[in-house]
ZAZAVO-304870 format. One line per 10 residues: number of its first residue (from 1); their letters; for each residue x, y, z of N, C-alpha, C. Coordinates in Angstrom, 3 decimals, m for minus. Layout:
BEGIN
NUM> A> X:Y:Z:X:Y:Z:X:Y:Z; ...
END
This chain:
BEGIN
1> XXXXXXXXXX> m6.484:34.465:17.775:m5.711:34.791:18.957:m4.768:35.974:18.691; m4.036:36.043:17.428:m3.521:37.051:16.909:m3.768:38.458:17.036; m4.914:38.634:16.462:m5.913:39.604:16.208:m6.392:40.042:17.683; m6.360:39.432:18.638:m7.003:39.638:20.239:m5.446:40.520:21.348; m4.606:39.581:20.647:m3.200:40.128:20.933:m3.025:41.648:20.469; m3.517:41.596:19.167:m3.221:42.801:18.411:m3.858:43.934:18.604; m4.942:43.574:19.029:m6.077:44.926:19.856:m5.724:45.498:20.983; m5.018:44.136:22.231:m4.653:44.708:23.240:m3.934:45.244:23.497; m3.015:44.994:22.917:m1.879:46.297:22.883:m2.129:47.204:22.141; m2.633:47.341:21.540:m3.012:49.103:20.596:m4.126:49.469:21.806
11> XXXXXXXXXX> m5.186:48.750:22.784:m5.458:49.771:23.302:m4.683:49.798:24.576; m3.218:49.279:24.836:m2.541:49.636:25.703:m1.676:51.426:25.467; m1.327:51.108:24.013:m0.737:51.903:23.651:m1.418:53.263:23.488; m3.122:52.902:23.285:m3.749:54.229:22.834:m4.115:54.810:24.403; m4.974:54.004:25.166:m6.030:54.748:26.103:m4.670:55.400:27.273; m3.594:54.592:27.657:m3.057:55.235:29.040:m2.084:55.976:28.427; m1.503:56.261:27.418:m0.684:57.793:27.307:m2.209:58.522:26.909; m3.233:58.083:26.444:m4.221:59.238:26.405:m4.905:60.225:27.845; m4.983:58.983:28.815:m5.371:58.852:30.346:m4.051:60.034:31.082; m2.914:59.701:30.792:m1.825:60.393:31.500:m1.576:61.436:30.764
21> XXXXXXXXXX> m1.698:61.769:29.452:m2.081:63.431:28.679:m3.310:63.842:29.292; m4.465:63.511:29.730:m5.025:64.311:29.841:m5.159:64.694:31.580; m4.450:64.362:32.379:m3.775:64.249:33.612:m2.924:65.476:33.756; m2.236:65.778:32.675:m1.223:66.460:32.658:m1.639:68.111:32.963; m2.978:68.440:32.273:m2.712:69.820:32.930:m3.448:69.442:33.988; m3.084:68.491:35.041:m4.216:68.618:36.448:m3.081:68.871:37.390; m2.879:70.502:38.652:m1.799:70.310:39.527:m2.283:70.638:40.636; m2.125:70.747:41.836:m2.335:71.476:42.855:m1.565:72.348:43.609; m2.360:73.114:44.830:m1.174:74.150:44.998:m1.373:74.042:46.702; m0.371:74.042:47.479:m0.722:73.930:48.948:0.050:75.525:49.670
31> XXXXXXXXXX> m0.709:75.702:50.778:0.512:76.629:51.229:m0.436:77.095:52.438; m0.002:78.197:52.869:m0.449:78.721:54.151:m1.395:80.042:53.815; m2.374:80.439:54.512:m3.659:81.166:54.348:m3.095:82.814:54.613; m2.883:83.863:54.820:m3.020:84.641:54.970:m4.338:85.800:54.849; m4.693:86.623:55.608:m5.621:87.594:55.224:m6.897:87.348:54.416; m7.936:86.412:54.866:m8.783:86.182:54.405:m9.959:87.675:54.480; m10.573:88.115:53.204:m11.340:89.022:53.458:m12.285:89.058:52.637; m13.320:90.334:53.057:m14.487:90.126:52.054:m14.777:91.658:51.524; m14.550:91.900:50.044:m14.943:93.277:49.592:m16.357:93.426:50.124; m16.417:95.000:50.878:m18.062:95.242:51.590:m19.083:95.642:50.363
41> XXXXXXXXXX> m18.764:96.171:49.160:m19.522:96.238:48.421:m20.151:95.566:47.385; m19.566:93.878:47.097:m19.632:93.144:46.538:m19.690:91.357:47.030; m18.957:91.352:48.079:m19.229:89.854:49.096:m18.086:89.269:48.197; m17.232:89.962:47.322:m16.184:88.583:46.667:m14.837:88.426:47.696; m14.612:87.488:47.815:m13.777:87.018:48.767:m12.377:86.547:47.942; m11.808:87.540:48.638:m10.063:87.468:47.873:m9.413:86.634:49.452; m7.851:86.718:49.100:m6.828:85.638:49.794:m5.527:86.954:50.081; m5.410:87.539:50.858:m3.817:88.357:50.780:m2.454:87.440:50.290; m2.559:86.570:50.905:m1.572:85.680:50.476:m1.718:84.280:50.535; m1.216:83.589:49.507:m1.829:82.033:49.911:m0.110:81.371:49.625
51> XXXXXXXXXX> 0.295:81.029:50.451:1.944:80.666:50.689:2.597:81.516:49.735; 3.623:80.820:49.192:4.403:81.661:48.395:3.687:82.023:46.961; 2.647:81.057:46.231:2.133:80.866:44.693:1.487:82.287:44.940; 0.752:82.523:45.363:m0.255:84.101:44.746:m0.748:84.621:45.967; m1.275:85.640:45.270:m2.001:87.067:46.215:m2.551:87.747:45.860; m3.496:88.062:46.842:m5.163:88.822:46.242:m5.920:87.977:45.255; m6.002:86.779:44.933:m7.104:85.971:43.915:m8.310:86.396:44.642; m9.616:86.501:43.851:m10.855:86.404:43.880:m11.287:85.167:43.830; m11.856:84.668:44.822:m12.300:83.466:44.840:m13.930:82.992:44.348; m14.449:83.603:45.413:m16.457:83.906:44.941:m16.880:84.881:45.676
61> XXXXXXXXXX> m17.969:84.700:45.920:m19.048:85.928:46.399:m20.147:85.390:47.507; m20.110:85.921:48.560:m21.245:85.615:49.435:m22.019:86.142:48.936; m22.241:86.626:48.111:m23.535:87.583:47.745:m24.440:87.327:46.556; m23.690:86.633:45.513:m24.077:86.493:44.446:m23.414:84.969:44.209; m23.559:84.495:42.692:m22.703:83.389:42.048:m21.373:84.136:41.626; m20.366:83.570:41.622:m19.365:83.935:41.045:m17.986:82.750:40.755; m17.578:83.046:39.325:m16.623:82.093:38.907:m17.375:80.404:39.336; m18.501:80.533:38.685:m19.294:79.425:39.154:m20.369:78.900:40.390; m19.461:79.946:41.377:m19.899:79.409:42.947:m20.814:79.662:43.719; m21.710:79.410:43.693:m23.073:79.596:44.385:m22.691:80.172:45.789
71> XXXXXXXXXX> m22.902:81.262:46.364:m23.125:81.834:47.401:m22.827:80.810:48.855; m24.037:80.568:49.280:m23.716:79.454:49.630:m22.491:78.711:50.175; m22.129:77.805:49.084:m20.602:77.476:48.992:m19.299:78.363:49.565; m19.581:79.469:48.792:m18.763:80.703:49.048:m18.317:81.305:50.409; m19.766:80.904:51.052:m19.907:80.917:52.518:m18.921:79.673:53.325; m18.901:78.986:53.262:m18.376:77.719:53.513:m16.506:77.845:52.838; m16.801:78.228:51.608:m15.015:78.518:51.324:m14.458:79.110:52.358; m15.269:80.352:52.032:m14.728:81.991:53.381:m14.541:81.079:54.792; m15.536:80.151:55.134:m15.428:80.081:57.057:m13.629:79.072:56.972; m13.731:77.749:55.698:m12.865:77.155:55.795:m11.063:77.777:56.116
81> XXXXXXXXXX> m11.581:79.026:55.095:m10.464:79.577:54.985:m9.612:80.342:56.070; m11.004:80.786:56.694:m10.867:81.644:58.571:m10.102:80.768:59.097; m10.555:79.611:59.380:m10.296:78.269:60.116:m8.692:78.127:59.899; m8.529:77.712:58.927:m6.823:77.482:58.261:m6.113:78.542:58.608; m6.615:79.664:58.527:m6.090:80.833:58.387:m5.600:80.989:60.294; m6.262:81.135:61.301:m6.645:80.879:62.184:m5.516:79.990:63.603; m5.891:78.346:62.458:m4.803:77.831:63.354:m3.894:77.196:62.717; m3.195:78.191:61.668:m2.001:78.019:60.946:m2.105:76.442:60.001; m3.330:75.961:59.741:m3.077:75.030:58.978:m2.687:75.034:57.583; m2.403:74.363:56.584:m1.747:74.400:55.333:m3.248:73.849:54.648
91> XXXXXXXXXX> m3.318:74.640:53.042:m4.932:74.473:52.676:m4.347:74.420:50.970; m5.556:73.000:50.866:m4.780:73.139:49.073:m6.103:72.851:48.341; m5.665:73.788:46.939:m6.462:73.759:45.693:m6.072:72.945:44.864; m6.891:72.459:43.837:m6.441:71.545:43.250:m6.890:72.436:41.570; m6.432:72.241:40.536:m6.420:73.425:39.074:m6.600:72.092:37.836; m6.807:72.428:37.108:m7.002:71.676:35.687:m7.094:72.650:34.237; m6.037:73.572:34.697:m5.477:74.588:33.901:m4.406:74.465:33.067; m3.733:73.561:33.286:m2.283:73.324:32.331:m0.924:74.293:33.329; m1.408:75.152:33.842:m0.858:76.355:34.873:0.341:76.039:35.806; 0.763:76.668:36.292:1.020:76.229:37.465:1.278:76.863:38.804
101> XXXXXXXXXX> 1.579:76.889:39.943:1.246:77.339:41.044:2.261:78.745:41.248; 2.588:79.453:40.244:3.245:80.954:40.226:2.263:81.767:39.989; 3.016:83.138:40.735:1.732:84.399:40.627:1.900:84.776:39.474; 2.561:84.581:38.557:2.330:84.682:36.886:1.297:84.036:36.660; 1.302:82.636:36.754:0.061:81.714:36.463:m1.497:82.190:36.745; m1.327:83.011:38.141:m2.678:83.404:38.692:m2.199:84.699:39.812; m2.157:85.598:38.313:m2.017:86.829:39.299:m3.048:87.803:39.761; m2.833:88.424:40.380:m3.143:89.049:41.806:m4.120:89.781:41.266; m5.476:89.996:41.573:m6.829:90.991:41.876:m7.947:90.639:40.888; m7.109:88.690:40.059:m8.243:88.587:39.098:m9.002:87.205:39.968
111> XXXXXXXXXX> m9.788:86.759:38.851:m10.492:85.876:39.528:m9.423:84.311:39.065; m9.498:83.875:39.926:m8.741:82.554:40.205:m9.105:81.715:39.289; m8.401:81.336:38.274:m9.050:80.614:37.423:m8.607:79.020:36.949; m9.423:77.823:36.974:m8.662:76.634:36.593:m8.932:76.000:38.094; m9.995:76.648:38.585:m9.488:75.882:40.290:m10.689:75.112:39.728; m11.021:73.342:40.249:m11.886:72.959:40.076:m12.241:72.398:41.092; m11.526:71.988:42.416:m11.665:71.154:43.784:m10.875:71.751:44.749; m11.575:71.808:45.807:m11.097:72.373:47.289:m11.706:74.072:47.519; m11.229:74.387:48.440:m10.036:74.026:49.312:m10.405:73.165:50.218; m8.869:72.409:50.873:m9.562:71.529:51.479:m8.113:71.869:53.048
121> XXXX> m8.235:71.175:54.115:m7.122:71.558:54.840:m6.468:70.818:54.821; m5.026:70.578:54.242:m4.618:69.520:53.913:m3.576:68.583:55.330; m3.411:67.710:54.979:m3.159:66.788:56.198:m1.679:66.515:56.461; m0.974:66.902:54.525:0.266:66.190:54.693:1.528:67.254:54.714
END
């Protein structure tokens, strides 16, 4: 019984500060859409402003894959983003960068990096 005691708490102690370290670089970023556009010679789709965190990120490419993103998709980012953009809704990314939501973190004319989910239009 000892020994059963003694396991469970070592894997209390091991797995959830391991679970909540590796949590830690996960943040998100919400804000308002500005200037959605598409370079004509390339299809990559930057942001003029996305609330206060950054400006000009490269997101993907209607044209090609980029920063992972199948075309496609890219298509579907771009319309979401019109949309938000549009009727002033608030739109959030979610990162697993360690980063955080300053234009230091993700500055301006590179490709956006650490984003792994969204955008999505957020509700709250």
């Amino acid at each position: 019984m000892m020994i059963l005691l003694k396991r469970l708490l070592f894997t209390i102690f091991i797995v959830f500060p391991t679970a909540a370290m590796a949590d830690a670089n996960k943040y998100s970023c919400k804000g308002t859409v500005q200037g959605v556009t598409i370079d004509p010679q390339d299809g990559r789709v930057f942001l003029e402003k996305f609330g206060d965190h950054f400006a000009w990120p490269v997101l993907c490419s209607v044209q090609t894959e980029d920063n992972g993103i199948p075309p496609e998709s890219c298509k579907a980012i771009y319309s979401m983003l019109l949309t938000a953009q549009s009727t002033k809704k608030q739109v959030r990314f979610w990162f697993n960068d360690g980063k955080d939501c300053t234009p230091e973190s993700h500055p301006a004319w590179r490709q956006l990096t650490g984003w792994y989910f969204g955008p999505n239009l957020a509700v709250d």
